[in-house]
C-alpha positions as MATLAB code, in Angstrom:
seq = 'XXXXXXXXXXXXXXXXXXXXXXXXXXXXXXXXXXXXXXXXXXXXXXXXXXXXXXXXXXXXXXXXXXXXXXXXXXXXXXXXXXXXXXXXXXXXXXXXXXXXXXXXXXXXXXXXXXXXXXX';
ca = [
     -47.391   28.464  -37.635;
     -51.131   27.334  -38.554;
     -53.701   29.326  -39.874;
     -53.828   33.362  -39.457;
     -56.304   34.400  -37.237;
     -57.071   37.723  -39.560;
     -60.000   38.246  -41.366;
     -58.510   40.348  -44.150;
     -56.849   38.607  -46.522;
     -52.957   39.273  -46.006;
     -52.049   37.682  -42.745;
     -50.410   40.236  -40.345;
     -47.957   40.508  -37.170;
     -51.028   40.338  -34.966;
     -51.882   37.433  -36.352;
     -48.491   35.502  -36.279;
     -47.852   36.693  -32.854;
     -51.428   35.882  -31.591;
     -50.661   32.183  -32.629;
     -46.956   32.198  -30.944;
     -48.943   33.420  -28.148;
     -51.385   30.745  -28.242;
     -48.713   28.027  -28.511;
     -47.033   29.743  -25.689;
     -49.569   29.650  -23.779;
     -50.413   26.224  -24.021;
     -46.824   25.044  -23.359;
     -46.600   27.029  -20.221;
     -50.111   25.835  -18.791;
     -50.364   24.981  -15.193;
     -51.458   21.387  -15.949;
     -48.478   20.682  -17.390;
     -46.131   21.502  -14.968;
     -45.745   18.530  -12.986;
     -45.458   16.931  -16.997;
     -41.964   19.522  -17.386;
     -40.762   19.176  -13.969;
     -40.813   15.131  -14.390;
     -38.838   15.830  -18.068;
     -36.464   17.741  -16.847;
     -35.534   15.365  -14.170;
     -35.159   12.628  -15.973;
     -33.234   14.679  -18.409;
     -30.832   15.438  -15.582;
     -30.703   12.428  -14.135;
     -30.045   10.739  -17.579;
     -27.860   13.396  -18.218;
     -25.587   12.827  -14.729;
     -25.564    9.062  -14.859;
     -24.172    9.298  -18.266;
     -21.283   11.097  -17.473;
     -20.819    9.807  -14.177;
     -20.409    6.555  -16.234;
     -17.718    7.594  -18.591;
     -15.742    8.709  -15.582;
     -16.423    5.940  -13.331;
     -15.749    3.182  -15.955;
     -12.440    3.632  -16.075;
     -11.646    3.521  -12.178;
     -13.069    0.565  -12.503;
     -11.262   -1.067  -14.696;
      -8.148    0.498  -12.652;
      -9.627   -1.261   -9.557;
     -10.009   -4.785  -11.494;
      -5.922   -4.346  -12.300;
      -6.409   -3.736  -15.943;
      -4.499   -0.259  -16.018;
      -2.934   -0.672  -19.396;
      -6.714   -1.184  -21.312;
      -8.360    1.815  -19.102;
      -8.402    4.334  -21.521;
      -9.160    2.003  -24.531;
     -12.299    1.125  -22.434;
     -13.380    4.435  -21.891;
     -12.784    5.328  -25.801;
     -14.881    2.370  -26.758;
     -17.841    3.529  -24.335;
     -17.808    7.075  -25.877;
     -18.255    4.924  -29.277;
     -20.972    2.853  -27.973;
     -22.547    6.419  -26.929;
     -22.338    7.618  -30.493;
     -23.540    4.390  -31.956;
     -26.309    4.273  -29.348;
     -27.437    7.994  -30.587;
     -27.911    6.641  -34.084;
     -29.742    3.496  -33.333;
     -32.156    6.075  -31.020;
     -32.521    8.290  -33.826;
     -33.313    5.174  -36.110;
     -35.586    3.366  -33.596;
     -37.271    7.075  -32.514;
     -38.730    7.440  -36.623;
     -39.953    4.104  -36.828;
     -41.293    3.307  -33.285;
     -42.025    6.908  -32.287;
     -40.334    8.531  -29.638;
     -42.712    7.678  -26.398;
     -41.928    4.313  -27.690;
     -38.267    4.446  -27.781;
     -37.812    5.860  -24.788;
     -40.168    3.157  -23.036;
     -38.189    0.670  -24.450;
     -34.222    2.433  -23.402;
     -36.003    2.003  -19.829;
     -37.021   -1.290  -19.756;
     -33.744   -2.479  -21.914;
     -31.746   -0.424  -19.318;
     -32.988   -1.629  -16.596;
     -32.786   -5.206  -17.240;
     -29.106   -4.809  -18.387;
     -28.876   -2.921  -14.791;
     -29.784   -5.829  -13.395;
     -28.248   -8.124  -15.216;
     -24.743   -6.402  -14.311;
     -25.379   -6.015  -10.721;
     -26.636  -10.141  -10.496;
     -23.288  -10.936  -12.262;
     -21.168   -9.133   -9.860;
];
């Protein structure tokens, strides 16, 4: 919680909630509200297109005629999910996690592309 902010020698509530304040405070500040409304839309958005994903996925492979392998398809993309969480994790403590998530982008985007140009 960082250093009391009491001169005496014990530290005491005041102090404790003075710095929970203070880091309050900071997180809520007006310049950074454009900052947390930008996170939590990408959040969402990440959020939505993942699921809408696992769902669509398998109408598609209905649509290409391949009903008998539909739900093994959607079973392996919930795998690559979890094996995508742990290479995130992995990548996040070595590169950093600005970093990591700079790189999902790009890597995400070009595989977007990639997709829609082989279609």
């Amino acid at each position: 919680d960082g250093p009391p902010l009491a001169t005496d020698d014990a530290p005491s509530q005041t102090a404790r909630y003075t710095t929970w304040r203070a880091k309050l405070a900071q997180l809520t500040h007006g310049s950074l509200l454009r900052l947390h409304l930008l996170s939590c839309s990408v959040a969402w958005c990440l959020n939505f297109a993942s699921k809408g994903s696992e769902i669509w996925v398998g109408v598609y492979v209905e649509r290409l005629g391949l009903r008998h392998i539909s739900r093994s398809i959607y079973f392996f993309s919930l795998g690559g999910k979890v094996l995508g969480d742990l290479v995130n994790v992995k990548l996040s403590e070595r590169l950093g996690r600005i970093r990591t998530l700079q790189l999902c982008f790009i890597s995400s985007s070009a595989l977007l592309f990639c997709f829609l140009a082989a279609s």
